[in-house]
VOLUMSE-391808 format. One record per atom (N, C-alpha, C, O): residue in one letter; x, y, z. Coordinates in steps of 0.05 Angstrom, whole numbers, padded with zeros to 5 digits, always signed. Layout:
aXYZ ...
end
This chain:
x+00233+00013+01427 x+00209+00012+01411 x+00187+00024+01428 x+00181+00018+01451 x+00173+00045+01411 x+00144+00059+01427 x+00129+00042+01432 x+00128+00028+01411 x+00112+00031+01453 x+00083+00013+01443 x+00058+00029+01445 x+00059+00045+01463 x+00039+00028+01434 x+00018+00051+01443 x-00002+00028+01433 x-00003+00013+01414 x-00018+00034+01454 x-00056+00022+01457 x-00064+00037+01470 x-00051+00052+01485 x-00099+00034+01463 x-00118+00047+01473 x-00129+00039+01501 x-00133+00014+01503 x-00135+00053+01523 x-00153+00050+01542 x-00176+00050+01539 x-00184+00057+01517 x-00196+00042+01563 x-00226+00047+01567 x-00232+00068+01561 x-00254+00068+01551 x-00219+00093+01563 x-00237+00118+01555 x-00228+00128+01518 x-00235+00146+01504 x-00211+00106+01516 x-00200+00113+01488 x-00170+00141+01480 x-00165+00157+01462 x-00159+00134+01505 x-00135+00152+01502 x-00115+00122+01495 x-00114+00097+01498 x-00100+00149+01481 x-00067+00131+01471 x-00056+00124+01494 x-00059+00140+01512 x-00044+00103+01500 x-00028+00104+01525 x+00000+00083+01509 x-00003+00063+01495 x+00019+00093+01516 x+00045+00083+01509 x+00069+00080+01533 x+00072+00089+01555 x+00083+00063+01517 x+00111+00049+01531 x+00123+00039+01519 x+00115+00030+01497 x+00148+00036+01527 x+00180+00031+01516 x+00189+00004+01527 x+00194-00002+01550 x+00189-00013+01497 x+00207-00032+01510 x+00242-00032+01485 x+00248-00016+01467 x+00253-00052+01492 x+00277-00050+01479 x+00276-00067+01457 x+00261-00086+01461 x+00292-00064+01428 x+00288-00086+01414 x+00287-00107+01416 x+00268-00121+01409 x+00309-00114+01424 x+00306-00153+01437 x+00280-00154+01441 x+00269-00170+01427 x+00265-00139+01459 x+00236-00158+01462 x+00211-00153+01445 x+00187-00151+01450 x+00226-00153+01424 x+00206-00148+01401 x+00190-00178+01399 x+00167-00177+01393 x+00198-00196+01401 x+00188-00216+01386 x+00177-00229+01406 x+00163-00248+01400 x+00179-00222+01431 x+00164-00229+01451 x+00134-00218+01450 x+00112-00230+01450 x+00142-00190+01448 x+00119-00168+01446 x+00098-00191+01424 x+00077-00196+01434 x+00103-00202+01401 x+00086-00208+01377 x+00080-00235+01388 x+00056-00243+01387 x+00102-00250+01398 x+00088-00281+01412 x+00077-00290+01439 x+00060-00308+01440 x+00089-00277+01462 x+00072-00283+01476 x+00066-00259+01497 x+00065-00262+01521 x+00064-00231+01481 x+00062-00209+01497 x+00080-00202+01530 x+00094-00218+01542 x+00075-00183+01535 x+00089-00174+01547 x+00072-00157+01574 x+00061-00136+01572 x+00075-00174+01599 x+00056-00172+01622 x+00058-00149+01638 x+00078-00147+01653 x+00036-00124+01637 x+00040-00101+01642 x+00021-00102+01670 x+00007-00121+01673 x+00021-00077+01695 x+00003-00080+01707 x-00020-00067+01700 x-00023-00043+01700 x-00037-00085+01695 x-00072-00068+01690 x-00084-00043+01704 x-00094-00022+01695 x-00080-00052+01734 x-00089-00029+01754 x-00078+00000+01743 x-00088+00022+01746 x-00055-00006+01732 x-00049+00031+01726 x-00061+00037+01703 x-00062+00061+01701 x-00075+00021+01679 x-00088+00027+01659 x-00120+00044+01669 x-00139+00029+01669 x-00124+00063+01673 x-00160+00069+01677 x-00184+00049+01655 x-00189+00047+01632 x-00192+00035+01683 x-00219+00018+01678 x-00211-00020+01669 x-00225-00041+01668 x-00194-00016+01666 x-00181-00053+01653 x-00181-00067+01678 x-00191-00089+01674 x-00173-00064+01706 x-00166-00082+01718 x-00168-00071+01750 x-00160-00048+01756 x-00178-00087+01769 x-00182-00086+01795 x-00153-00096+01809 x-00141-00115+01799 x-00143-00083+01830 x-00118-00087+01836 x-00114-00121+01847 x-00091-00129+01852 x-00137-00138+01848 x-00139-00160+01858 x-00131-00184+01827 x-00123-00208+01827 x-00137-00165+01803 x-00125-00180+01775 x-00115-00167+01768 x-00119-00169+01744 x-00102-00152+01771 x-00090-00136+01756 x-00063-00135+01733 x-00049-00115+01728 x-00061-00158+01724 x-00036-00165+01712 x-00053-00170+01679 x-00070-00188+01676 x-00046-00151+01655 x-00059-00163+01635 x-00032-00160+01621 x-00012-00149+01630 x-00034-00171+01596 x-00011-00169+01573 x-00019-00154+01544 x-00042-00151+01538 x-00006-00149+01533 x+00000-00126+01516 x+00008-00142+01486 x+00026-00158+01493 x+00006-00144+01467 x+00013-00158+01444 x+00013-00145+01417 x-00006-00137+01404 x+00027-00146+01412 x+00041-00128+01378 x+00014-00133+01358 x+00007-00156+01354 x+00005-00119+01351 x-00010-00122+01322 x+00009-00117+01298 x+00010-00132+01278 x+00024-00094+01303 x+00024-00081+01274 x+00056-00048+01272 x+00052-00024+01279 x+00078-00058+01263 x+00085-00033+01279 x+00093-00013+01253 x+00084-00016+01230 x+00107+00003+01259 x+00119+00026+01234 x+00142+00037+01239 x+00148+00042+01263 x+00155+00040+01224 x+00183+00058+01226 x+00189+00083+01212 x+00179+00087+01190 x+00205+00098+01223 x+00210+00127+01210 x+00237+00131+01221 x+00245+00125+01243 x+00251+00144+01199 x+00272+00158+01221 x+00269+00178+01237 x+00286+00182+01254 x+00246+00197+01234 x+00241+00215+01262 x+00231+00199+01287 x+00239+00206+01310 x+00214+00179+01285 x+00200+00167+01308 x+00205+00141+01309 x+00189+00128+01322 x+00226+00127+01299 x+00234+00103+01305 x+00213+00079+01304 x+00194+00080+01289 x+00218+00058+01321 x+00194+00041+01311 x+00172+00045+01326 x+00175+00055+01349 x+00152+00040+01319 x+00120+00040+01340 x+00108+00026+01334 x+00102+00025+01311 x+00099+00010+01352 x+00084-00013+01341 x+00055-00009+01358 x+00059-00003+01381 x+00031-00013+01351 x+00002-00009+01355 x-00003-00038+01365 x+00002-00060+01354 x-00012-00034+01385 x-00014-00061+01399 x-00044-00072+01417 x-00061-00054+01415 x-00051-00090+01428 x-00077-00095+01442 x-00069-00109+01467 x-00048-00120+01471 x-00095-00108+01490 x-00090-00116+01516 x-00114-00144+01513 x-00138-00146+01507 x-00093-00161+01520 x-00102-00187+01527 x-00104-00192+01565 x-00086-00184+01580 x-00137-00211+01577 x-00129-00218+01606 x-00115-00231+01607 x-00106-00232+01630 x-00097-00255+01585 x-00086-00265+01587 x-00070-00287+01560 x-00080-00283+01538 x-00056-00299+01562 x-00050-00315+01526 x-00058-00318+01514 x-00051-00314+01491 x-00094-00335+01530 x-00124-00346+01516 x-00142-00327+01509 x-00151-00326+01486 x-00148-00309+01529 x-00178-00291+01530 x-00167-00257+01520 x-00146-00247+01528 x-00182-00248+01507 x-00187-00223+01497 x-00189-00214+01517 x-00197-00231+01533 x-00185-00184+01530 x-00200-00167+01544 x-00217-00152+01532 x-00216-00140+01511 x-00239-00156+01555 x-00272-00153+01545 x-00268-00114+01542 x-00282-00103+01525 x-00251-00099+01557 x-00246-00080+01555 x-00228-00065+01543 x-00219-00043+01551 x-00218-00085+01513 x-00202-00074+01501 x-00214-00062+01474 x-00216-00078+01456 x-00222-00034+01469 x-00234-00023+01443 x-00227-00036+01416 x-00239-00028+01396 x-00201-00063+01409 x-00204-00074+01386 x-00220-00092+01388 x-00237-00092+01370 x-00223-00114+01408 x-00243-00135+01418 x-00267-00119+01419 x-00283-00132+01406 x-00280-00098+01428 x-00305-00094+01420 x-00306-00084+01389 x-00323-00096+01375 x-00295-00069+01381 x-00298-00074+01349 x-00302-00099+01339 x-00324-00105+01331 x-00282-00117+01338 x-00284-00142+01338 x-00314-00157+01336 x-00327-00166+01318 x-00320-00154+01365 x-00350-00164+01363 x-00372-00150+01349 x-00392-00161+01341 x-00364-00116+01346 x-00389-00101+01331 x-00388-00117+01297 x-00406-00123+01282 x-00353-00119+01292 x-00360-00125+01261 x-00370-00151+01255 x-00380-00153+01233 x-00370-00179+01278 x-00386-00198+01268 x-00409-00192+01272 x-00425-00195+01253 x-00417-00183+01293 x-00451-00185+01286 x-00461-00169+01259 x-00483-00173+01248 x-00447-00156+01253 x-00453-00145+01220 x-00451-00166+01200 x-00466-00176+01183 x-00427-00170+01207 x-00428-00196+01185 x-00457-00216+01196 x-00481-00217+01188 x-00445-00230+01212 x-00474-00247+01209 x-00503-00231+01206 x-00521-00247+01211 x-00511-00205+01198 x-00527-00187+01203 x-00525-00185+01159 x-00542-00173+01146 x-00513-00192+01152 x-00498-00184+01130 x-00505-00155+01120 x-00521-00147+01103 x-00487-00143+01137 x-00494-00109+01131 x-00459-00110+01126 x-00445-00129+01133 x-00447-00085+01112 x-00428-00073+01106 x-00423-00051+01126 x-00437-00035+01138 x-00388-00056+01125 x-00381-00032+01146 x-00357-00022+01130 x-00337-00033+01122 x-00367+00012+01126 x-00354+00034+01111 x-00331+00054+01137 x-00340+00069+01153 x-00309+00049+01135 x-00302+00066+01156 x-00283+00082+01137 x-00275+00071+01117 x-00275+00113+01143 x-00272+00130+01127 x-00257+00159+01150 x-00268+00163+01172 x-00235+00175+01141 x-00229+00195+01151 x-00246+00210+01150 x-00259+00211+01129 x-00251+00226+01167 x-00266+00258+01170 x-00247+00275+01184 x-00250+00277+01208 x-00222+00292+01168 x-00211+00310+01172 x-00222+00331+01180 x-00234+00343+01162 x-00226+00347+01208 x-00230+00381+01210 x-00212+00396+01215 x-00190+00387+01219 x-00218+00426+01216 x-00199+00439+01225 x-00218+00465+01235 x-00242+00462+01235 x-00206+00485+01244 x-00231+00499+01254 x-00213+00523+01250 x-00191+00521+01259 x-00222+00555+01231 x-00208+00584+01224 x-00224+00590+01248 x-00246+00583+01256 x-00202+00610+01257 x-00211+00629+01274 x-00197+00659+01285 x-00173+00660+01283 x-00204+00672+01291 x-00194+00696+01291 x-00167+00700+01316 x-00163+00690+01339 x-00148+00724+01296 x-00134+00733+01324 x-00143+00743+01344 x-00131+00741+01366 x-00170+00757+01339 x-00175+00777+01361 x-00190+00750+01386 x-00194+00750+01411 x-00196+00727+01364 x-00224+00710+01385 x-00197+00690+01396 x-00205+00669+01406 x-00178+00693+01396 x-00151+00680+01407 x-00141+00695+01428 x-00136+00680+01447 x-00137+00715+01432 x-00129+00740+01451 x-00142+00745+01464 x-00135+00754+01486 x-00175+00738+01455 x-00197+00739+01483 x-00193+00713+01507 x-00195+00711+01532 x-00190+00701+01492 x-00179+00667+01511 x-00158+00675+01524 x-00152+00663+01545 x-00138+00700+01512 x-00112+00694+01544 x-00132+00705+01570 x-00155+00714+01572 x-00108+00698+01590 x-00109+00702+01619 x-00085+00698+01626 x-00067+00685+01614 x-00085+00712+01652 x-00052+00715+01669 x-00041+00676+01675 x-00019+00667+01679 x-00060+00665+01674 x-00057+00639+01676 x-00050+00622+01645 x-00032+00606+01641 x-00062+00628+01632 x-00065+00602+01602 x-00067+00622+01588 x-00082+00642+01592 x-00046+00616+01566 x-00040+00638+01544 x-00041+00614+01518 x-00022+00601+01510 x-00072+00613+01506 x-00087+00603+01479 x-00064+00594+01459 x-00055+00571+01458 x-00054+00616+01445 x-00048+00622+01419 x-00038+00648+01418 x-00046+00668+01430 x-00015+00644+01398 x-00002+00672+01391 x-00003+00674+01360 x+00004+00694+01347 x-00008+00661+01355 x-00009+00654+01320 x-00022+00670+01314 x-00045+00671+01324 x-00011+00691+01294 x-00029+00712+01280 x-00033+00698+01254 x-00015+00687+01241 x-00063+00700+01247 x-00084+00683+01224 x-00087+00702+01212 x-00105+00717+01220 x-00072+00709+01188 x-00084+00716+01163 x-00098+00714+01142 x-00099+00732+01125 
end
């Protein structure tokens, strides 16, 4: 099984555990070292746990389950981006304001020729010819 959560700077970060420890993952998480996460943990605490929210399955991508970093069984980590959501949406509520969250798909056209200007003997852009 994939697990993927977010870090401090808000990148995906993932890992593999095996089925059997699925149900661990959802009850009492699964103790990862923090210090290798950027920004969660000083190598002096560095032990936080990881806990299943929510997962999905496909037959191309197998299961993945979306998960959060706890300091520990009891406490939230203060640096985990669902726990500060968390706290943004009560103070709304007690604020009694409404929270609208919503996709904003982009995409960006652009030319072959403004693609071909980007190579270099080093990093080669795009070869995709845009009709």
């Amino acid at each position: 099984m994939e697990i993927i959560f977010i870090d401090l700077m808000g990148r995906l970060r993932t890992f593999y555990i095996p089925k059997e420890a699925r149900d661990r993952l959802y009850n009492d998480g699964i103790e990862v070292d923090g210090y290798s996460i950027d920004g969660y943990s000083h190598i002096e605490e560095s032990d936080v746990l990881i806990k299943g929210l929510r997962e999905y399955s496909s037959n191309s991508l197998g299961t993945v389950v979306f998960a959060r970093v706890l300091k520990d069984s009891n406490r939230k980590h203060p640096y985990d981006p669902i726990y500060a959501l968390e706290k943004v949406l009560e103070e709304y509520k007690r604020l009694k304001l409404e929270v609208r969250v919503g996709v904003e798909p982009e995409f960006y056209a652009v030319s072959y020729t403004h693609l071909r200007a980007h190579e270099t003997s080093l990093h080669l852009v795009c070869r995709l010819l845009l009709e």
